[in-house]
N, C-alpha and C positions, 0 to 999 in steps of 0.2 A: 737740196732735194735730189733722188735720185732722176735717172736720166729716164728717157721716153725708149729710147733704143734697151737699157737693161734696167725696169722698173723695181726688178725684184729681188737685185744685186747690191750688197752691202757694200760691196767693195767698190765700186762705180758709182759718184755722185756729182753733182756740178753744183754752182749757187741758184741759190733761187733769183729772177730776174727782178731788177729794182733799177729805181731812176739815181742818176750821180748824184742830185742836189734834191733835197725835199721840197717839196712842194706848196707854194704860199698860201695859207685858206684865209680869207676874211675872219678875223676873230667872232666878230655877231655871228654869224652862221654856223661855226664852232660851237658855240655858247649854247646857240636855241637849240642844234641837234642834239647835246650832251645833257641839255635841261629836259626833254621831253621823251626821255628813254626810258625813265622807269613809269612814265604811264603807257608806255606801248607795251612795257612787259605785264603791266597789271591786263591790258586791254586786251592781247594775246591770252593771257592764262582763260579770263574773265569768256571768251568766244567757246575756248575748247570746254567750258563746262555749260555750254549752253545746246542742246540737240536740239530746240527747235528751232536757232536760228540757223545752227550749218546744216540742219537738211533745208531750211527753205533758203539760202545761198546757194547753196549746191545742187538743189535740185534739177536744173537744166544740165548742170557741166555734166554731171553722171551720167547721162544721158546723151551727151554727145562724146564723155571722155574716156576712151576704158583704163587708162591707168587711176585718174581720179575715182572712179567707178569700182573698182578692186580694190583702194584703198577706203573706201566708204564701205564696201561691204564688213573688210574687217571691221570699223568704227559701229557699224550696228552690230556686229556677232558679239563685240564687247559689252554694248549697252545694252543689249537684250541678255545678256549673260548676267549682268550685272560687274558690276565693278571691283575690284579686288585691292586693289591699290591707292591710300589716301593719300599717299605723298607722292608731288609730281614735282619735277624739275624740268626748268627751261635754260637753252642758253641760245640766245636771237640773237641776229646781228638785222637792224635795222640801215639800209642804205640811201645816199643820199646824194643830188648833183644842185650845184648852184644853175639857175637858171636866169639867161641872160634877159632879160623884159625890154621894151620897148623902152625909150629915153631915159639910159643906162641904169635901168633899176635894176634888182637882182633879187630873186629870193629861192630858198633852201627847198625845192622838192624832193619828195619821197620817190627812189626808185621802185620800191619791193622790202619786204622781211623775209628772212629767213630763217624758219622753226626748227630744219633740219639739216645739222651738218655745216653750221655756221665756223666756217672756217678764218684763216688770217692770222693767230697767233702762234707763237712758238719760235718758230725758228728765227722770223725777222725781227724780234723783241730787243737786238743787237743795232737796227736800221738807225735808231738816231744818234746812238756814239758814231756810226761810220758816219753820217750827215754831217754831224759837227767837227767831222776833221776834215771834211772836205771841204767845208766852209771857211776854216780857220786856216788851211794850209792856202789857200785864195786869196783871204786876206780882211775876211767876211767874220771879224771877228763879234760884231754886233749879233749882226743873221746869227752865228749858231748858238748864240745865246735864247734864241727867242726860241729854238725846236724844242718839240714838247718830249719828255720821257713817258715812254707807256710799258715800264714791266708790270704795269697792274694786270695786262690781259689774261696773260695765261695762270696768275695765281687769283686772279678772280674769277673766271670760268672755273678754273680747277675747285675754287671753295665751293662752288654750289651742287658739284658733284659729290664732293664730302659731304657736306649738309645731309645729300640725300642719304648715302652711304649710312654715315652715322644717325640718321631718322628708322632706318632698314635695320639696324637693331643687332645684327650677327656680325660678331668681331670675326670670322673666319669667312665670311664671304665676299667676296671679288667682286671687282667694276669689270664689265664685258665691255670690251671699244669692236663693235661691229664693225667692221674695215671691207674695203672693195679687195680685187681681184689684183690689180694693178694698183701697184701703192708705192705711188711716186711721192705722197707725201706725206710717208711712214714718218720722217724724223721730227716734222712737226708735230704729229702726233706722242713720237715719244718726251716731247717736253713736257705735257700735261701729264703723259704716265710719271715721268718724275716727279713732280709737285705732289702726285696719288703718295706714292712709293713713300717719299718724305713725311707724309703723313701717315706711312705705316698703312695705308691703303692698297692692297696687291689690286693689278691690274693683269686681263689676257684680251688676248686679239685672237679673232673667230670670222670665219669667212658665214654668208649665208647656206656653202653648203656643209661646213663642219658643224653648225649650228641644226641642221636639219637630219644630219645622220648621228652626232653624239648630243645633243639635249635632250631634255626630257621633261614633267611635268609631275611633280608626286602627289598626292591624294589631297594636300594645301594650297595645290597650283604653285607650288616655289619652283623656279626655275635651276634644274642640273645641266652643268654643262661637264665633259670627262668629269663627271663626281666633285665638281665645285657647285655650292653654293652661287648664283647671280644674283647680288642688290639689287645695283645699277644697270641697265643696258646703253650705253651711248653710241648710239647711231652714225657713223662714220660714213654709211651708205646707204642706201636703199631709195636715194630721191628721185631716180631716173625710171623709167621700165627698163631700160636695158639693163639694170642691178639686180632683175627678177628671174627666175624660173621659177615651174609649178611648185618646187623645194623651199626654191627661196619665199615664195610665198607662203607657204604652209609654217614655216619656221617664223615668216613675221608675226601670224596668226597666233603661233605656238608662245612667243615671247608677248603679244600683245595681252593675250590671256592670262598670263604667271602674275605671280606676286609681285615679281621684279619691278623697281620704278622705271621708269620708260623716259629717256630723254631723245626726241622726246615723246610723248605718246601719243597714240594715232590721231585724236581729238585735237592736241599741239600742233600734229602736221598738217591735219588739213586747216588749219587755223591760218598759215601761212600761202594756203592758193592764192592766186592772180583773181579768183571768182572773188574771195572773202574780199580783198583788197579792194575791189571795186564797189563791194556791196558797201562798204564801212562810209565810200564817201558818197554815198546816197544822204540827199535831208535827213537828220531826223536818226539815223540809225547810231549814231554816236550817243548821240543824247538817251538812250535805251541803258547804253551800258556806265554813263558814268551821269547818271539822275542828280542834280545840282550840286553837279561840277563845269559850269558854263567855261571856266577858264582851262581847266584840262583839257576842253571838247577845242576849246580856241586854240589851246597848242596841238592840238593834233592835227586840228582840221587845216592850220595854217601850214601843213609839210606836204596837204595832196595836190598833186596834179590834178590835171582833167581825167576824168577816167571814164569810162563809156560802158555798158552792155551791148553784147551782139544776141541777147537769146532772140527769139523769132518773137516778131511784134512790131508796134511800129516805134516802138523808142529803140529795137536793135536795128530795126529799118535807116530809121535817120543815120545812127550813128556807122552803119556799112556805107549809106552813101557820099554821106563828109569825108569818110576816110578815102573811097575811091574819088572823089572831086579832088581832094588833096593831099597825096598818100606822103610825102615829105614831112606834114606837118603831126605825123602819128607813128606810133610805135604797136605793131599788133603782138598780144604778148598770148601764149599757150600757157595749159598748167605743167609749167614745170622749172626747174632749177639747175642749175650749175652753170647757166651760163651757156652764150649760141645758140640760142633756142628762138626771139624773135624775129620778127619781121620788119622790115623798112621799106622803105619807095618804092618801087616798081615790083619789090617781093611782096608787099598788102598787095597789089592790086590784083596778082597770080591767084593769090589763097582765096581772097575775098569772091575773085568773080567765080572759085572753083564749089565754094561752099556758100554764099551767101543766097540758096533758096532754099537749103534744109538747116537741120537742126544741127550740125554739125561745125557750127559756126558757133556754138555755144560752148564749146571749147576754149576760144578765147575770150581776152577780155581786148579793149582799145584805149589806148594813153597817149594823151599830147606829148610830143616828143620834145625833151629838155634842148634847150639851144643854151650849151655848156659854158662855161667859164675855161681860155684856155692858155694856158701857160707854155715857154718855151723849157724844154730841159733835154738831158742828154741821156738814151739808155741802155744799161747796161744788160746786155742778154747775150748766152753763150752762141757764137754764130752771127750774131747783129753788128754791122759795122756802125763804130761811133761817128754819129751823128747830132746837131742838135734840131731837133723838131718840137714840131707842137701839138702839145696833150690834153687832155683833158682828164679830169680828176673826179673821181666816186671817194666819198668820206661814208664810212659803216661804223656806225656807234654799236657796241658788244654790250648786251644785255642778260644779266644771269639772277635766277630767280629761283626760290623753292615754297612750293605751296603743302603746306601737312593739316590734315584736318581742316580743311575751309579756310586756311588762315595763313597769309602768306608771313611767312618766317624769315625769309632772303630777300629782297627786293635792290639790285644794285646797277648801277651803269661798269661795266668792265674793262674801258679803256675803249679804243677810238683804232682806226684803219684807212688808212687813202692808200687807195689805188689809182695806177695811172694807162692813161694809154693814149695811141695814138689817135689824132682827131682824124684821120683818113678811115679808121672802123669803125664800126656802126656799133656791134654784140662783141664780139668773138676778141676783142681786143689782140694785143700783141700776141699774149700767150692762151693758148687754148687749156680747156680741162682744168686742172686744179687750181691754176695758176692762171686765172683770166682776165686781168690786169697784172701789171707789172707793180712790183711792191715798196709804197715809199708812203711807209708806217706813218709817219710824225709829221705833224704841220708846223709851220711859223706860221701863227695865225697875228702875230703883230707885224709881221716883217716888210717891209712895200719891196715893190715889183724891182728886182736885180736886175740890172744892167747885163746879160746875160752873156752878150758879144765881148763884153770885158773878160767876164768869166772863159769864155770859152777859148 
């Protein structure tokens, strides 16, 4: 990855931060989060073609969130326009912590999905050849026997971008990879451009404001960008407000409108809020979208937390004051992504007492906070002295899907992602920004607990 100091210098790079030894998952828990992925990519698709239920999801956060709020205006300018584009592609990464229960039970909660800009392959897709020779050179020759290989990630992500590509019809038209300003984690990026490439797919990289001074729109709504054709748009950025200005907005508007298929599209993104997520684990709302599929509804509903509303009422009432009685035991989450953006312990209590008698509170959503599973390991990060500590571990199952004409045509799970970090943070893990756990791709999900002190 390149460095934080020169983000935008080819010739300065350091590694990407990851743990020495990977990290042990319970195989069960392995198993159910890899089994239940392509119904969260049906259930995903299944929300963004629904407007009435994500304006009646959404209706309170809009109104307390202006980022959420500007990106819903674009989602009506589109649907009042009408739609232009039948084929849509998604590529989710659905995440995951084991949670410790009471007389040592455990089971698989959902952290969050993520619709846009689902990161973690590429570069670290090398992470379990190095595991297994650190295993081996140990003396751990069973252990690295048991680490899983995942080069499926980046070449099954990368297919459902083809998919679309080749659905989009024009052999001379380009994949646009939307990118940030700061592109620390350009090289991961260019793994997938290569997988494009190899398939004879040209790919370009575009900021939001080269996209607002050189695109255009012709009389079909096909999107030009410098005098290319765009199929594909994949979305590299835009999940923050701080990725906006008035430009950059007008430009998402400009692409939301095009022919182009939109990875993913505005309807996709907000399908991913922290609102939708709460609302899914309401009685009753699953069963809407998957009508006698009792066992679908049972794998899904078995991955939720507690989840709470704060809109103004008295069931957001209750739930502001459980979390002020006992702000340890909850996690207050905003709509937004990448990571640092929650609240914990005495930071719910701040927010909560500052916004809990207006509607401003509807911004968030409120979740039982996971009491983790946590492992000893040692990590490796430029600057960090080696240490062995103790971590705790998120598992993201990668989800890649394409829908054309009502009918989904792709439907796959894409490989698998642990991240690690220290049990001393709460959000913000070891590494901030792109990289917000520390990266140790592969599980041994057969392996029992290492005698670690040996190891070490």
């Amino acid at each position: 990855m390149r460095t934080r100091e020169t983000p935008n210098s080819s010739e300065l790079v350091t590694y990407a931060p990851f743990t020495l030894f990977p990290t042990p998952v319970p195989e069960a828990a392995f198993l159910q989060a890899l089994a239940v992925q392509t119904h969260f990519n049906t259930l995903v698709d299944k929300i963004s073609q629904d407007p009435h239920f994500l304006e009646e999801a959404l209706a309170s956060t809009i109104q307390a969130d202006d980022f959420t709020a500007k990106l819903f205006d674009i989602y009506r300018h589109v649907q009042q326009e009408g739609r232009t584009q039948s084929i849509v592609v998604g590529l989710i990464r659905s995440d995951y912590m084991l949670d410790q229960g009471e007389g040592g039970t455990s089971s698989l909660k959902q952290i969050e999905i993520n619709t846009i800009s689902a990161g973690g392959f590429g570069v670290t897709d090398r992470l379990p050849e190095v595991h297994r020779h650190v295993l081996r050179s140990v003396g751990l020759l069973k252990e690295s026997e048991c680490v899983q290989d995942n080069n499926d990630r980046t070449a099954g992500m990368s297919a459902a971008l083809a998919k679309a590509w080749e659905l989009y019809g024009q052999q001379k038209a380009v994949i646009l990879f939307l990118v940030e300003d700061v592109q620390i984690s350009k090289l991961t990026h260019r793994c997938l451009e290569k997988e494009l490439w190899n398939r004879n797919i040209p790919a370009i990289r575009r900021k939001f404001e080269e996209v607002s001074r050189r695109g255009s729109l012709d009389d079909d709504k096909k999107l030009f960008i410098d005098g290319l054709e765009v199929a594909v748009v994949y979305y590299r950025n835009g999940y923050m407000p701080e990725h906006y200005t008035e430009q950059a907005w007008d430009a998402r508007l400009m692409m939301e409108r095009s022919l182009a298929v939109k990875c993913p599209d505005i309807s996709t993104h907000l399908a991913g809020t922290k609102k939708v997520q709460q609302v899914l684990a309401k009685p009753g709302v699953l069963e809407k979208f998957f009508p006698d599929q009792p066992q679908v509804v049972e794998q899904i509903r078995a991955t939720f937390a507690g989840l709470y509303t704060l809109d103004m009422g008295p069931e957001g009432d209750r739930a502001v004051a459980m979390a002020l009685a006992n702000p340890d035991e909850f996690v207050l989450k905003p709509q937004r992504e990448g990571g640092g953006n929650n609240y914990f312990g005495e930071d719910i209590v701040r927010v909560l007492q500052e916004v809990k008698s207006d509607k401003r509170r509807a911004a968030y959503i409120l979740m039982d906070r996971i009491q983790p599973r946590t492992e000893q390991n040692i990590v490796l990060r430029r600057g960090l002295p080696l240490k062995l500590t103790s971590v705790c571990w998120e598992i993201g199952i990668c989800g890649a899907y394409v829908r054309h004409e009502g009918e989904l045509v792709l439907n796959e799970v894409a490989g698998h992602i642990l991240r690690t970090k220290s049990i001393e943070q709460d959000d913000e893990g070891t590494v901030k920004g792109d990289f917000e756990f520390l990266w140790a791709v592969n599980v041994s999900p057969k392996r029992r607990q290492v005698e670690w002190k040996v190891v070490y």
